[in-house]
C-alpha positions as CSV (number, residue, x, y, z in Angstrom):
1,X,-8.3,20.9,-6.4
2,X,-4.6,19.9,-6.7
3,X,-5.4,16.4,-4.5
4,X,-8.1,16.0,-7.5
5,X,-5.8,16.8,-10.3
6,X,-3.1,14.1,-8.3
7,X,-5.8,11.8,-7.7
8,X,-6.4,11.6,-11.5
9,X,-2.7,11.6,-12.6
10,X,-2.4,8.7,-10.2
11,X,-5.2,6.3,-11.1
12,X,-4.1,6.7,-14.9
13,X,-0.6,5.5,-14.4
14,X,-2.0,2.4,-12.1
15,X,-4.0,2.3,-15.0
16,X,-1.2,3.0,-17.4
17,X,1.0,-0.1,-15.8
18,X,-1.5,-2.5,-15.3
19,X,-2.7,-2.5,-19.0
20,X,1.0,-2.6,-20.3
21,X,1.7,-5.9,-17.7
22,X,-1.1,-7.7,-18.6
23,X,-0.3,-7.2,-22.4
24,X,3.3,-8.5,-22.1
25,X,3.0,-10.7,-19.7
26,X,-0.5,-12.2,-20.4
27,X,-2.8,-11.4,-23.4
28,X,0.7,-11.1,-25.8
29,X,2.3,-14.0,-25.4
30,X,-1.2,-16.1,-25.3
31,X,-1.7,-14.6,-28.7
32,X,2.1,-15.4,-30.0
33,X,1.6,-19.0,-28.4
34,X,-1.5,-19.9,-30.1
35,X,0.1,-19.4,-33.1
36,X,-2.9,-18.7,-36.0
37,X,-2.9,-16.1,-38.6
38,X,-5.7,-14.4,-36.7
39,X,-3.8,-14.3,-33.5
40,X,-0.7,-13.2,-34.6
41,X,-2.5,-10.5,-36.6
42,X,-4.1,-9.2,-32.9
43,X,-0.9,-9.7,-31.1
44,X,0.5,-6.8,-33.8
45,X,-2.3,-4.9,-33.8
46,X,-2.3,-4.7,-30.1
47,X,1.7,-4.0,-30.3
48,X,0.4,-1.0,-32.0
49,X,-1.8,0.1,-30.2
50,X,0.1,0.1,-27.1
51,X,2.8,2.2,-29.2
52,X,0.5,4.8,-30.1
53,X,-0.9,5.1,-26.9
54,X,2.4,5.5,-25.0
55,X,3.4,8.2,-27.7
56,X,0.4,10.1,-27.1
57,X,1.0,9.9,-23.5
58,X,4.4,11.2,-23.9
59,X,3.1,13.8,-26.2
60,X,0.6,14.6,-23.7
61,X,3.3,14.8,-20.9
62,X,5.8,17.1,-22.5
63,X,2.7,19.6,-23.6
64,X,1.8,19.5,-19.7
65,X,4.8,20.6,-18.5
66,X,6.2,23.0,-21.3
67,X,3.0,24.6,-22.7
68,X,4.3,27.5,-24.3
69,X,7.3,27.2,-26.0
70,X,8.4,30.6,-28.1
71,X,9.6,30.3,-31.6
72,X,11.2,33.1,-33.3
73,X,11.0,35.7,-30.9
74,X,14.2,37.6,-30.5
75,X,15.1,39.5,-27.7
């Protein structure tokens, strides 16, 4: 099960990196070089995009490895 579970946390961070590379280095600046209305409008839109998803992925990351987290309980 845990080779499974690495397997997975694995291929989504290849996946992770290549999709951030190809957006800065290829589909990004192609957008920003080209120059049109319509093409800077998708090269912000997929700036966002990219932001949200690395928040959620941080999100995600910190709620992985500190699940519970006890407010307001006194000892």
């Amino acid at each position: 099960m845990f080779a499974m579970k690495l397997t997975v946390i694995l291929l989504g961070a290849l996946l992770y990196l290549v999709a951030t590379l190809g957006w800065f280095f290829w589909a990004g600046p192609e957008l920003l070089a080209t120059g049109t209305t319509e093409a800077l409008i998708y090269a912000f839109s997929g700036t966002c995009a990219w932001l949200l998803i690395t928040f959620g992925l941080a999100v995600q990351i910190i709620k992985t490895a500190r699940p519970t987290a006890v407010v307001g309980k006194e000892k």
